[in-house]
PyMOL Python script that loads the backbone (N, CA, C, O; Angstrom):
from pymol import cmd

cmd.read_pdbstr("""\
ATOM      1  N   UNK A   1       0.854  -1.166   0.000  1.00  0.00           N
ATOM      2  CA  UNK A   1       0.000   0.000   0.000  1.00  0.00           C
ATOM      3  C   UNK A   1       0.901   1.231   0.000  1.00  0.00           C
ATOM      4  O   UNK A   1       1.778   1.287   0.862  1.00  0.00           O
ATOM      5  N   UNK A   2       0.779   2.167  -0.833  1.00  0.00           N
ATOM      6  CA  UNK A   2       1.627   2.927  -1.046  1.00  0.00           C
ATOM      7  C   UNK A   2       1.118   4.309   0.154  1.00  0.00           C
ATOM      8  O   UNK A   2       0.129   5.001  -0.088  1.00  0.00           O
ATOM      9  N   UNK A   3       1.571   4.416   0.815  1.00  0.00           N
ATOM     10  CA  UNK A   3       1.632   5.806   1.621  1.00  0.00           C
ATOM     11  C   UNK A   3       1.944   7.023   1.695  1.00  0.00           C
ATOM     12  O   UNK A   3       1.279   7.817   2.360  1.00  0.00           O
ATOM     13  N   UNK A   4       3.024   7.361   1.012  1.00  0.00           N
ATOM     14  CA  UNK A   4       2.963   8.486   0.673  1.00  0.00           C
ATOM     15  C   UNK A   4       2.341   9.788   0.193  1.00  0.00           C
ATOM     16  O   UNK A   4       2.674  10.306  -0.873  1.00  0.00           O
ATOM     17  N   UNK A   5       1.388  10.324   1.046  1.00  0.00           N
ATOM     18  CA  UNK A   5       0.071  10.846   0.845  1.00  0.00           C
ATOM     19  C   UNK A   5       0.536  12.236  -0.410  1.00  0.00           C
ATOM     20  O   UNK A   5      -0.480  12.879  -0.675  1.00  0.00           O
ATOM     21  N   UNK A   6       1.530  12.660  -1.011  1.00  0.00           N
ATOM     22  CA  UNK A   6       1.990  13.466  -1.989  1.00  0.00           C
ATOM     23  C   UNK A   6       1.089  12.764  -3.048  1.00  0.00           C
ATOM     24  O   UNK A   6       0.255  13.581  -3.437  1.00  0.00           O
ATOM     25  N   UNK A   7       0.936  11.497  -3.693  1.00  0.00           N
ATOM     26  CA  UNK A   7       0.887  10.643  -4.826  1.00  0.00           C
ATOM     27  C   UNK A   7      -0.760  11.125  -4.519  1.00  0.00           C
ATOM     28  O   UNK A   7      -1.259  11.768  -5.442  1.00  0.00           O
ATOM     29  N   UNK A   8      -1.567  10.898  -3.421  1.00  0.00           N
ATOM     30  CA  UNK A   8      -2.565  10.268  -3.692  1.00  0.00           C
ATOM     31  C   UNK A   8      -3.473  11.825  -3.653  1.00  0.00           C
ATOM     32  O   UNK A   8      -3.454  12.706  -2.793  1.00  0.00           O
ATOM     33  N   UNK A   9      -4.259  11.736  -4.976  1.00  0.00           N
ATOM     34  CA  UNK A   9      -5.313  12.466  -4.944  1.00  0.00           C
ATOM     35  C   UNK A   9      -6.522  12.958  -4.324  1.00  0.00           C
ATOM     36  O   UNK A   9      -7.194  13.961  -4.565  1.00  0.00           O
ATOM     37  N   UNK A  10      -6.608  12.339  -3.753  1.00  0.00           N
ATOM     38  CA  UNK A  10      -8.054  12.443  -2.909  1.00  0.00           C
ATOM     39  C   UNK A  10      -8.257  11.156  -1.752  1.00  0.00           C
ATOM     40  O   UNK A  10      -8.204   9.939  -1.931  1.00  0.00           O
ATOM     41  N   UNK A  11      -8.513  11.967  -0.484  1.00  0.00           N
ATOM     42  CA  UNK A  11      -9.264  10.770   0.176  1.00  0.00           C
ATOM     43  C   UNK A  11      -9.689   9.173   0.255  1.00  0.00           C
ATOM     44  O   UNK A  11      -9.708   8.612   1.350  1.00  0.00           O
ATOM     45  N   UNK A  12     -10.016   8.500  -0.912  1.00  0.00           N
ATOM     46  CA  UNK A  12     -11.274   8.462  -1.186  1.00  0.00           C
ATOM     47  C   UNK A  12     -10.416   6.451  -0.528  1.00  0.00           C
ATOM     48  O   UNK A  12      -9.437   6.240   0.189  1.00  0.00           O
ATOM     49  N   UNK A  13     -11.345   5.484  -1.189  1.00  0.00           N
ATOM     50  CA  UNK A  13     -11.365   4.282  -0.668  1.00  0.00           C
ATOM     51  C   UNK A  13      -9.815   3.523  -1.342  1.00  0.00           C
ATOM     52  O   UNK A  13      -9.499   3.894  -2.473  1.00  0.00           O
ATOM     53  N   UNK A  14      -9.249   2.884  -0.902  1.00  0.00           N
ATOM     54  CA  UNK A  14      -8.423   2.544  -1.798  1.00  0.00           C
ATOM     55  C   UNK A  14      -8.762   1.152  -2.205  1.00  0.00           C
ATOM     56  O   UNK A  14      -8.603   0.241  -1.392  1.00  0.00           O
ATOM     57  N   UNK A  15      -9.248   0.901  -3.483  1.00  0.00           N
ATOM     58  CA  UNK A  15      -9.698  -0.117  -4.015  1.00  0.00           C
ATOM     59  C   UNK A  15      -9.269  -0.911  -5.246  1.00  0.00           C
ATOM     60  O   UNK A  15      -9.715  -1.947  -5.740  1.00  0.00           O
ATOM     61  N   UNK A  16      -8.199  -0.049  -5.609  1.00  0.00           N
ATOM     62  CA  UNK A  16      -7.240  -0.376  -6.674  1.00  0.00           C
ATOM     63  C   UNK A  16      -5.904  -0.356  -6.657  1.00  0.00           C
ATOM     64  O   UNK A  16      -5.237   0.387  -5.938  1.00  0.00           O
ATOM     65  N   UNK A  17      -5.384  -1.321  -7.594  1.00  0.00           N
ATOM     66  CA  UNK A  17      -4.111  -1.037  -7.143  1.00  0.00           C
ATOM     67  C   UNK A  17      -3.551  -1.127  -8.648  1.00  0.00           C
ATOM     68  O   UNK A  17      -4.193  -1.585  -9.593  1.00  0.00           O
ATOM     69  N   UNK A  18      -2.414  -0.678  -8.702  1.00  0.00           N
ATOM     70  CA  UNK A  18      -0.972  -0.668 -10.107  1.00  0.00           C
ATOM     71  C   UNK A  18      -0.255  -2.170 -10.016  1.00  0.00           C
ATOM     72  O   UNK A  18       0.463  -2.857  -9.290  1.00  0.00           O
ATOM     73  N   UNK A  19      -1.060  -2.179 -11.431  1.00  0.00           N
ATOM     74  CA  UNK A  19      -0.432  -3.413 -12.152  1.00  0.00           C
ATOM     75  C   UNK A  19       0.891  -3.750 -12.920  1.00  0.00           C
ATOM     76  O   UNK A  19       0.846  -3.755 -14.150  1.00  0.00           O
ATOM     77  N   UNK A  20       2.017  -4.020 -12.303  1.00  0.00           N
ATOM     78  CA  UNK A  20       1.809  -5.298 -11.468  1.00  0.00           C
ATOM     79  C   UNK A  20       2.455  -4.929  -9.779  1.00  0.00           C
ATOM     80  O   UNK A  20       2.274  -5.579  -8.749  1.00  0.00           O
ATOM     81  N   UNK A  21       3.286  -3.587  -9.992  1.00  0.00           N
ATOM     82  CA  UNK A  21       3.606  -3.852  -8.365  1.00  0.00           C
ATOM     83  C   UNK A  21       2.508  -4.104  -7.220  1.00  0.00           C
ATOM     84  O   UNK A  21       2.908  -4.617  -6.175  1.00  0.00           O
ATOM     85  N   UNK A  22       0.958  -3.730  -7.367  1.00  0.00           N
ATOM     86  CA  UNK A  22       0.018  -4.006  -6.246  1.00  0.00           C
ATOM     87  C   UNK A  22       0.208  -2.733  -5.228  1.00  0.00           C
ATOM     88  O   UNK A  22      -0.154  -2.983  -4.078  1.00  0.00           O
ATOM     89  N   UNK A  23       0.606  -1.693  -5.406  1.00  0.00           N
ATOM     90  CA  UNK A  23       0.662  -0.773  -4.718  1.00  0.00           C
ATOM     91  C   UNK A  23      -1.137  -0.128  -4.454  1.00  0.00           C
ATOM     92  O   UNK A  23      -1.743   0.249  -5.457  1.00  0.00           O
ATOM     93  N   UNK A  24      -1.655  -0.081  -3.430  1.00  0.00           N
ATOM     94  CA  UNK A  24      -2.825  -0.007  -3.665  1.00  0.00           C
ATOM     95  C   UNK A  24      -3.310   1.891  -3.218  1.00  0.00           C
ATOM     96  O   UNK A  24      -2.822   2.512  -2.273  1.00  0.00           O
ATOM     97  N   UNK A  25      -4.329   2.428  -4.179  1.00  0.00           N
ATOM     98  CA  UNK A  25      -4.957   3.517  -4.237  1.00  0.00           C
ATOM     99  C   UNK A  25      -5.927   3.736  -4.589  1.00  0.00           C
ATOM    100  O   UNK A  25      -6.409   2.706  -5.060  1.00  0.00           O
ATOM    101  N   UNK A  26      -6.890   4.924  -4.688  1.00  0.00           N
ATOM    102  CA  UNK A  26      -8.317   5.143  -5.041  1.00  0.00           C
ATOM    103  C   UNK A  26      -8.349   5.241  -6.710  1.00  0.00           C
ATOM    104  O   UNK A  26      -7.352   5.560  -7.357  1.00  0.00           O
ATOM    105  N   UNK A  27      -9.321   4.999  -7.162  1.00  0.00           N
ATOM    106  CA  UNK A  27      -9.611   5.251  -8.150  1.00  0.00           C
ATOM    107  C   UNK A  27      -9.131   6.372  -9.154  1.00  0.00           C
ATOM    108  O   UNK A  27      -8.607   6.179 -10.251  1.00  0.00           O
ATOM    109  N   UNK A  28      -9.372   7.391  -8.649  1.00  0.00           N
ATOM    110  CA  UNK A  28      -9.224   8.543  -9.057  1.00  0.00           C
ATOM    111  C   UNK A  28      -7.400   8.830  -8.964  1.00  0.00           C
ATOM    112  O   UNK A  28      -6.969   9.648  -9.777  1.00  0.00           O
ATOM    113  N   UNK A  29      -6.739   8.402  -8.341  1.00  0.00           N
ATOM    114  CA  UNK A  29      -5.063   8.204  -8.049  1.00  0.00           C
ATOM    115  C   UNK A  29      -4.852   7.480  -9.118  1.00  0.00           C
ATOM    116  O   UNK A  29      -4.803   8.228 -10.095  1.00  0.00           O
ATOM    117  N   UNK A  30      -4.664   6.091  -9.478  1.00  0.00           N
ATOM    118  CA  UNK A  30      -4.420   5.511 -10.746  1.00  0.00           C
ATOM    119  C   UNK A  30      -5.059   5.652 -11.650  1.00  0.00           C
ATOM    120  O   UNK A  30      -4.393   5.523 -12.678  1.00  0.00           O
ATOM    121  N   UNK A  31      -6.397   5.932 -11.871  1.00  0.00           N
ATOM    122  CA  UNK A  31      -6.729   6.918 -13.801  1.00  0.00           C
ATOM    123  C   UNK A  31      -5.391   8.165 -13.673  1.00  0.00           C
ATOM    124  O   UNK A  31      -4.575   8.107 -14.593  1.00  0.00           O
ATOM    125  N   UNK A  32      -5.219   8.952 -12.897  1.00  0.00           N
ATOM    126  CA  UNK A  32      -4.141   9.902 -12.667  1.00  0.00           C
ATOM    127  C   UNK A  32      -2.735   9.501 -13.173  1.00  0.00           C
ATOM    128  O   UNK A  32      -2.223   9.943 -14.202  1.00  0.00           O
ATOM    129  N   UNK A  33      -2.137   8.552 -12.271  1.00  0.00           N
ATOM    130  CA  UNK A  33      -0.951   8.154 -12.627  1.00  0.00           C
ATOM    131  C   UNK A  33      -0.677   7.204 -13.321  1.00  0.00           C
ATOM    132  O   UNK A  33       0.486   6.816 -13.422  1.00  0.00           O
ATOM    133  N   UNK A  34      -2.175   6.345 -14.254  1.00  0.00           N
ATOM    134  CA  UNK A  34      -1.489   5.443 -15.155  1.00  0.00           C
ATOM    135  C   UNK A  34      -1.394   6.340 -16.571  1.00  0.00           C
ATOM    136  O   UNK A  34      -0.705   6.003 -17.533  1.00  0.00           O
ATOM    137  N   UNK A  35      -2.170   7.473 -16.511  1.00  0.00           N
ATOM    138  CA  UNK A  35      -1.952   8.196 -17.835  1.00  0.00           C
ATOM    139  C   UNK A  35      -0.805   9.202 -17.670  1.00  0.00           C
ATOM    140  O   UNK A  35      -0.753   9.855 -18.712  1.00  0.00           O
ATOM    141  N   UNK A  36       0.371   9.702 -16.589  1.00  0.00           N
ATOM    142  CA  UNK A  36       1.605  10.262 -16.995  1.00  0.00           C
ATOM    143  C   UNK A  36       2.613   9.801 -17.367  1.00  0.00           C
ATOM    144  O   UNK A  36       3.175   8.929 -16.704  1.00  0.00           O
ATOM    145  N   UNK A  37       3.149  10.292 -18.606  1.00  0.00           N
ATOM    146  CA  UNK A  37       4.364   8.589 -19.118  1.00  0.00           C
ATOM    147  C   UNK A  37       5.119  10.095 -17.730  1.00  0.00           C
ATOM    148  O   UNK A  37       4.708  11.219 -17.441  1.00  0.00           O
ATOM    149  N   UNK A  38       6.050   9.447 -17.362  1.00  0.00           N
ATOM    150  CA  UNK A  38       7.532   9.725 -16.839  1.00  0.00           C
ATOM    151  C   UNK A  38       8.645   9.206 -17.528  1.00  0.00           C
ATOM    152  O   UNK A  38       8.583   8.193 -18.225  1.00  0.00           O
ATOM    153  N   UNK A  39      10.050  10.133 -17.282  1.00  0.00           N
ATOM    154  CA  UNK A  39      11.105   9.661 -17.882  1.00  0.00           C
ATOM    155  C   UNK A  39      11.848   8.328 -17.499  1.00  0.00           C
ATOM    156  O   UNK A  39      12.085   8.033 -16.328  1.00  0.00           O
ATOM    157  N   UNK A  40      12.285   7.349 -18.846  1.00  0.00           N
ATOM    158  CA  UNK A  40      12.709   6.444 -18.067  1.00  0.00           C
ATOM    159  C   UNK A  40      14.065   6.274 -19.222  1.00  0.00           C
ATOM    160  O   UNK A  40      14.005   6.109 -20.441  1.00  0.00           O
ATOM    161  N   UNK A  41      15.137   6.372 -18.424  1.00  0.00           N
ATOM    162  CA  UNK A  41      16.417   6.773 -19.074  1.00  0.00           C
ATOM    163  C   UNK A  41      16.507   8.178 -19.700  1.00  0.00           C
ATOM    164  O   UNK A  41      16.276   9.284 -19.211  1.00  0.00           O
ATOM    165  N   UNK A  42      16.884   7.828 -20.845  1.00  0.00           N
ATOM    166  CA  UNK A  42      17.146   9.721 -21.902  1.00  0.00           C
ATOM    167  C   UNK A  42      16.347   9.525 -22.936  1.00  0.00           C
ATOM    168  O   UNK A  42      16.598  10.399 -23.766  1.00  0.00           O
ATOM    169  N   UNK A  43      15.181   8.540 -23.449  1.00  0.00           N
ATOM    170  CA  UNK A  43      14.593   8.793 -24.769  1.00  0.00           C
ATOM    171  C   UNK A  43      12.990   8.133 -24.145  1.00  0.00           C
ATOM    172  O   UNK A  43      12.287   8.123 -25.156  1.00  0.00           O
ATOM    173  N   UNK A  44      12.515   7.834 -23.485  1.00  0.00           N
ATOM    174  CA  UNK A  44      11.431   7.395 -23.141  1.00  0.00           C
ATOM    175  C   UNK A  44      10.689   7.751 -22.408  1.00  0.00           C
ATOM    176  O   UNK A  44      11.012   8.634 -21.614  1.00  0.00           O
ATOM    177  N   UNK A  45       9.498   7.235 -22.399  1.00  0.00           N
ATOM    178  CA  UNK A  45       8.691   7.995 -21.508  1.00  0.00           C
ATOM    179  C   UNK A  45       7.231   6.909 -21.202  1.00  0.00           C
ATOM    180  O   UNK A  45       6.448   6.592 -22.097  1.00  0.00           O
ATOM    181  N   UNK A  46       7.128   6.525 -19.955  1.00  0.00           N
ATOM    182  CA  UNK A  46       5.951   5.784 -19.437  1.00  0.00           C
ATOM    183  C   UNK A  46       5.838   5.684 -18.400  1.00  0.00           C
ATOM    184  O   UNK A  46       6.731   5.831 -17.565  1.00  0.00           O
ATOM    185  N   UNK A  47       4.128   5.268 -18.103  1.00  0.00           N
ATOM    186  CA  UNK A  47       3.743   5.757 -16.865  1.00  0.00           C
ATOM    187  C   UNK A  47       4.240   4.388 -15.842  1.00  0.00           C
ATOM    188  O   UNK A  47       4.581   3.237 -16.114  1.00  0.00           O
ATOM    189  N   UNK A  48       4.107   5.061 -14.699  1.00  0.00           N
ATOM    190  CA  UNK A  48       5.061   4.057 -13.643  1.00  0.00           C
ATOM    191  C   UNK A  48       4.344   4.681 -12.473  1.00  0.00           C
ATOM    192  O   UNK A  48       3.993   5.841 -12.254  1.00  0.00           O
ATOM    193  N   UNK A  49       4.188   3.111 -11.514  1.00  0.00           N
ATOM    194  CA  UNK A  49       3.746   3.719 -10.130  1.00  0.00           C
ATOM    195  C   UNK A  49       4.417   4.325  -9.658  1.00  0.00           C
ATOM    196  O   UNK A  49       5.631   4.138  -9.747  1.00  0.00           O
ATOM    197  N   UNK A  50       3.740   5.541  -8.791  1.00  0.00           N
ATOM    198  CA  UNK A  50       4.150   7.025  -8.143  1.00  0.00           C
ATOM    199  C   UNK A  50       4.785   6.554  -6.988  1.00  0.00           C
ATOM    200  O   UNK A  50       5.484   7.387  -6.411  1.00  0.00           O
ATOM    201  N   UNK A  51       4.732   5.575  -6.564  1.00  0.00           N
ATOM    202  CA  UNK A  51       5.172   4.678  -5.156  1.00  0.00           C
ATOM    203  C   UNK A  51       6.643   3.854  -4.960  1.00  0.00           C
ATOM    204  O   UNK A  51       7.377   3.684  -3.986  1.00  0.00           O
ATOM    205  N   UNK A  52       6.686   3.533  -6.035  1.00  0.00           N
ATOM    206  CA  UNK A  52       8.108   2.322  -6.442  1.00  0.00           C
ATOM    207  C   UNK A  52       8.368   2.168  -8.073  1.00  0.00           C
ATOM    208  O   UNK A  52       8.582   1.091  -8.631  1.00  0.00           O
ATOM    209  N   UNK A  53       8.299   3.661  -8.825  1.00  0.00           N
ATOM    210  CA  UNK A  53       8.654   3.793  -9.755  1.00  0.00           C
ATOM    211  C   UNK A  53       8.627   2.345 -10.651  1.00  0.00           C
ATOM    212  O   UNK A  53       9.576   2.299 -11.434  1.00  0.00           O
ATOM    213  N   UNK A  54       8.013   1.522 -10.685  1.00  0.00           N
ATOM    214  CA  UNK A  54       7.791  -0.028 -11.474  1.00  0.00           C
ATOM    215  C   UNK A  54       7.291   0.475 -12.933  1.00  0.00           C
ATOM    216  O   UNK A  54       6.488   1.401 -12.819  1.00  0.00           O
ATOM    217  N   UNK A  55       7.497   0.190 -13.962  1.00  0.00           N
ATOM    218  CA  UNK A  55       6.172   0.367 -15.219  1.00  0.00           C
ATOM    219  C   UNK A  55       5.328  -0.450 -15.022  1.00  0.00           C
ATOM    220  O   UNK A  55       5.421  -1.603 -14.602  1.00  0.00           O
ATOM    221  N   UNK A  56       3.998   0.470 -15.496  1.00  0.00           N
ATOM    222  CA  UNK A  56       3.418  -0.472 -15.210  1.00  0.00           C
ATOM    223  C   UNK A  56       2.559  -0.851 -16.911  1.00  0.00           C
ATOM    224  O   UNK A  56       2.559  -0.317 -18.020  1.00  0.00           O
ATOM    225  N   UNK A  57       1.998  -1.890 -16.371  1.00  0.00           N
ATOM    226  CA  UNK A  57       1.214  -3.223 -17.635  1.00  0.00           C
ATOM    227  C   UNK A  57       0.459  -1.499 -18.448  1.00  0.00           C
ATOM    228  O   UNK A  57      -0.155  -0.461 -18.203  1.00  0.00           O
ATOM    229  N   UNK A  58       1.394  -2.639 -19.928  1.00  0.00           N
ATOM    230  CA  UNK A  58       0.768  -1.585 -20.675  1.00  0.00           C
ATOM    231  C   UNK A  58      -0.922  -1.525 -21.264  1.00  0.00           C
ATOM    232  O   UNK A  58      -1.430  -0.460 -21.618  1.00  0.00           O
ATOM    233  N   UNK A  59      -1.535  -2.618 -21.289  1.00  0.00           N
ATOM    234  CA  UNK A  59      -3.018  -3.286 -21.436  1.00  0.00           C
ATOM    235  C   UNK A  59      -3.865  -2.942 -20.070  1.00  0.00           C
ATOM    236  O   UNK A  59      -4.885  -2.274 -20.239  1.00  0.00           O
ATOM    237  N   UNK A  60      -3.619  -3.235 -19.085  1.00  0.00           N
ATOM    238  CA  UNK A  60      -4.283  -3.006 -18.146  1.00  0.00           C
ATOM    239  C   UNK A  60      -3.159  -2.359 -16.322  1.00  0.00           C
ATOM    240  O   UNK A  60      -3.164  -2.944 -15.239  1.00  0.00           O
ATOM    241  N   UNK A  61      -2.531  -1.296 -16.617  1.00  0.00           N
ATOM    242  CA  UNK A  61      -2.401  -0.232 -15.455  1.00  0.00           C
ATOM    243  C   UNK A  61      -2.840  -0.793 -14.373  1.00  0.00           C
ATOM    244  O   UNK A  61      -2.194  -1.226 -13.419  1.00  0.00           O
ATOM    245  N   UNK A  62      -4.050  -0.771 -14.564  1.00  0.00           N
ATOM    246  CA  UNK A  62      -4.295  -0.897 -12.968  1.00  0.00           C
ATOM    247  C   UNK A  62      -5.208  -1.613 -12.898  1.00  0.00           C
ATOM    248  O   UNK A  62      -5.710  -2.064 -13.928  1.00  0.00           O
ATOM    249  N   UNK A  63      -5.954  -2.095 -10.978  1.00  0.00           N
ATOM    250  CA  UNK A  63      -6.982  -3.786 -11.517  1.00  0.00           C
ATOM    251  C   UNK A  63      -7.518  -2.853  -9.863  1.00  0.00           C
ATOM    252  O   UNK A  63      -6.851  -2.201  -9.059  1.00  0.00           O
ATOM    253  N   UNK A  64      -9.006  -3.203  -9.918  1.00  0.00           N
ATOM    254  CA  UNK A  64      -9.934  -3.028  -9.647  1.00  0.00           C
ATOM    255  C   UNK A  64      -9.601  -3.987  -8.062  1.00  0.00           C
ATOM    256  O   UNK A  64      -8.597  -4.694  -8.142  1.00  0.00           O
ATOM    257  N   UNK A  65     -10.244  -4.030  -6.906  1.00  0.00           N
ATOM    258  CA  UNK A  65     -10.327  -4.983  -6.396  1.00  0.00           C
ATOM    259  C   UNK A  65     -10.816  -4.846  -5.363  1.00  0.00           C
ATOM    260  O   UNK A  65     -10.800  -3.888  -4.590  1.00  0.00           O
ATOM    261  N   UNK A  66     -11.389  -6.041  -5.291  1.00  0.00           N
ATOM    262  CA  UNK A  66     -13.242  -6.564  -4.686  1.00  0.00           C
ATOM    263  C   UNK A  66     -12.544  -7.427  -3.611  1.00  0.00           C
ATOM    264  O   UNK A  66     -11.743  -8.360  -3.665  1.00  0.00           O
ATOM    265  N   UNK A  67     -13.252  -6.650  -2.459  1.00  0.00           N
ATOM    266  CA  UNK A  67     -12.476  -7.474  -1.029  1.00  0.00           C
ATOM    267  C   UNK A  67     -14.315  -8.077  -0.195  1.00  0.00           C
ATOM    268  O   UNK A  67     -15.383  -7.470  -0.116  1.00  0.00           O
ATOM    269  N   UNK A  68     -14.011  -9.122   0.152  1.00  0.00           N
ATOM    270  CA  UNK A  68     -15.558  -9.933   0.574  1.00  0.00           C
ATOM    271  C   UNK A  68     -15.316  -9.896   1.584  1.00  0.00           C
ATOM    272  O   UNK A  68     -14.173  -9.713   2.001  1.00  0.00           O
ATOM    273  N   UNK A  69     -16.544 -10.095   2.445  1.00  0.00           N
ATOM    274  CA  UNK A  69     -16.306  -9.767   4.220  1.00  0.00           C
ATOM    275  C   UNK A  69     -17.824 -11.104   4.222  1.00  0.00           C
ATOM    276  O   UNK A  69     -18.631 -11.424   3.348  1.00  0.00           O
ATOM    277  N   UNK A  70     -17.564 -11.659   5.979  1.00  0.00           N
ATOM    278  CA  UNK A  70     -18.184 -12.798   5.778  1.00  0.00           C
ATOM    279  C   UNK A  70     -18.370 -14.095   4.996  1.00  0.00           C
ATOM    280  O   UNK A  70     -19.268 -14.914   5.191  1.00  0.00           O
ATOM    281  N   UNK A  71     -17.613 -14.153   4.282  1.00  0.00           N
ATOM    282  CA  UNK A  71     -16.984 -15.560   3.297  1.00  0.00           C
ATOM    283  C   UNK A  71     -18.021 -16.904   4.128  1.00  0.00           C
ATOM    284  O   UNK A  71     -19.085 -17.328   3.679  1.00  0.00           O
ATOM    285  N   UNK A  72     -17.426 -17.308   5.255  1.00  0.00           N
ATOM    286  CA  UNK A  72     -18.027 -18.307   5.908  1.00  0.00           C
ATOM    287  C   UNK A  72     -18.518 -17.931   6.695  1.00  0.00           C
ATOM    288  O   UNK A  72     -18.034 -18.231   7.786  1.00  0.00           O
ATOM    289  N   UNK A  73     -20.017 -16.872   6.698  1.00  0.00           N
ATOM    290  CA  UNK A  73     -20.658 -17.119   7.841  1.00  0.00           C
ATOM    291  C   UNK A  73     -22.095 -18.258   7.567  1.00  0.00           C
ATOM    292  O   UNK A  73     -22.404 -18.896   6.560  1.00  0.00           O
ATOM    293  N   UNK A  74     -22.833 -18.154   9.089  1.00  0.00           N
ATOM    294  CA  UNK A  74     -23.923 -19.263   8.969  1.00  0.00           C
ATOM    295  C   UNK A  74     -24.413 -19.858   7.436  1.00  0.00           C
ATOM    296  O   UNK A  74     -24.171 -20.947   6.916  1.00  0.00           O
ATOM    297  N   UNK A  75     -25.028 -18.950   7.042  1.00  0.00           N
ATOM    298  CA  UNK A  75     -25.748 -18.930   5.705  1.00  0.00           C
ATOM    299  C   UNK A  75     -25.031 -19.627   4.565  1.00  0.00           C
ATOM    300  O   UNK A  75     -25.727 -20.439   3.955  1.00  0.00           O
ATOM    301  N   UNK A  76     -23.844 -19.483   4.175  1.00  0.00           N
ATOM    302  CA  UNK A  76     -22.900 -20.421   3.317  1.00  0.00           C
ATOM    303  C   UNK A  76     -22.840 -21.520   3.784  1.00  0.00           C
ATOM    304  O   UNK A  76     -23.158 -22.510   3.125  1.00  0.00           O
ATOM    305  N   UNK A  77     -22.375 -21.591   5.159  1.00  0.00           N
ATOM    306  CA  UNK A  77     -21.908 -23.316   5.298  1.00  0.00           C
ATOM    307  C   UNK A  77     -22.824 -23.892   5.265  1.00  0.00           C
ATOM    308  O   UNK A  77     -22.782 -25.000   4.729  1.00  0.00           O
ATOM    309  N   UNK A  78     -24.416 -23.260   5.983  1.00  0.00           N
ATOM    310  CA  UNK A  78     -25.526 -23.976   5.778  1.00  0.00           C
ATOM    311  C   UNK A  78     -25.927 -24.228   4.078  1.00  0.00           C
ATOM    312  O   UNK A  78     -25.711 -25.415   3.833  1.00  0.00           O
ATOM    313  N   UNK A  79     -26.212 -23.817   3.383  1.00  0.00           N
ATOM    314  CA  UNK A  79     -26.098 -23.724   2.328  1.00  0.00           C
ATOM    315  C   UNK A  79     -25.394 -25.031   1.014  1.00  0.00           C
ATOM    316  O   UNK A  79     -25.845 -25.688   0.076  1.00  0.00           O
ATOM    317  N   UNK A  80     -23.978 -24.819   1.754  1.00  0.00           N
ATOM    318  CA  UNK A  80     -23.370 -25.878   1.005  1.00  0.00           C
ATOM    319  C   UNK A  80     -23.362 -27.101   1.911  1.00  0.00           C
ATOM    320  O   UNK A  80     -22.528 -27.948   1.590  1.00  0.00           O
ATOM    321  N   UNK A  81     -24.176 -27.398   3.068  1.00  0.00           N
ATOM    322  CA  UNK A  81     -23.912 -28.667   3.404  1.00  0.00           C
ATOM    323  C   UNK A  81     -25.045 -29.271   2.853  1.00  0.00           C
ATOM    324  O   UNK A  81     -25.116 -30.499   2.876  1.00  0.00           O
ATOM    325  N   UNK A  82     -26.718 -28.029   1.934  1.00  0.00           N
ATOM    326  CA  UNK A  82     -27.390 -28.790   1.550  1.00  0.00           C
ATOM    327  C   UNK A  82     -27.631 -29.202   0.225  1.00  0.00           C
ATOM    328  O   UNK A  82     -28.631 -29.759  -0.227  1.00  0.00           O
ATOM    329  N   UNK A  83     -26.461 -28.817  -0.414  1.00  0.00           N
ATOM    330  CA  UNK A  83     -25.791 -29.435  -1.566  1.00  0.00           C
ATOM    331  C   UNK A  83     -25.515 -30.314  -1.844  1.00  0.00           C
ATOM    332  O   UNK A  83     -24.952 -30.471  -2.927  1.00  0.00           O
TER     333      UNK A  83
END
""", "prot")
cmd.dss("prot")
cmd.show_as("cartoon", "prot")
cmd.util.cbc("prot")
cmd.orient("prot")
């Protein structure tokens, strides 16, 4: 989880993270920093997490991610034992 509160835009939930280091931020932080290329050497230029300078995936930047709460409570196990 990247901390450095300079990088991060806004408040908001951190639910995403930069693909592939996993550095995790809000939404609105990686649409931000997967569209600035930065310099990388003397002739290039791409975007890289703001956190641990990584490039990141040129197809998919950054990945969404869905955290579940209650996995196994009552209702599931009951559920699949009447399976």
């Amino acid at each position: 989880m990247g901390m450095e509160p300079s990088f991060h835009l806004d408040p908001g939930v951190l639910d995403h993270a930069f693909n592939p280091c996993g550095h995790m931020a809000s939404k609105q932080t990686v649409l931000y920093w997967s569209r600035i290329p930065l310099p990388q050497g003397t002739c290039r230029y791409d975007p890289v997490c703001p956190f641990c300078y990584q490039l990141l995936a040129t197809e998919r930047p950054f990945v969404r991610l869905i955290f579940q709460d209650n996995c196994f409570d009552d209702d599931t196990i009951r559920f699949s034992n009447e399976a």
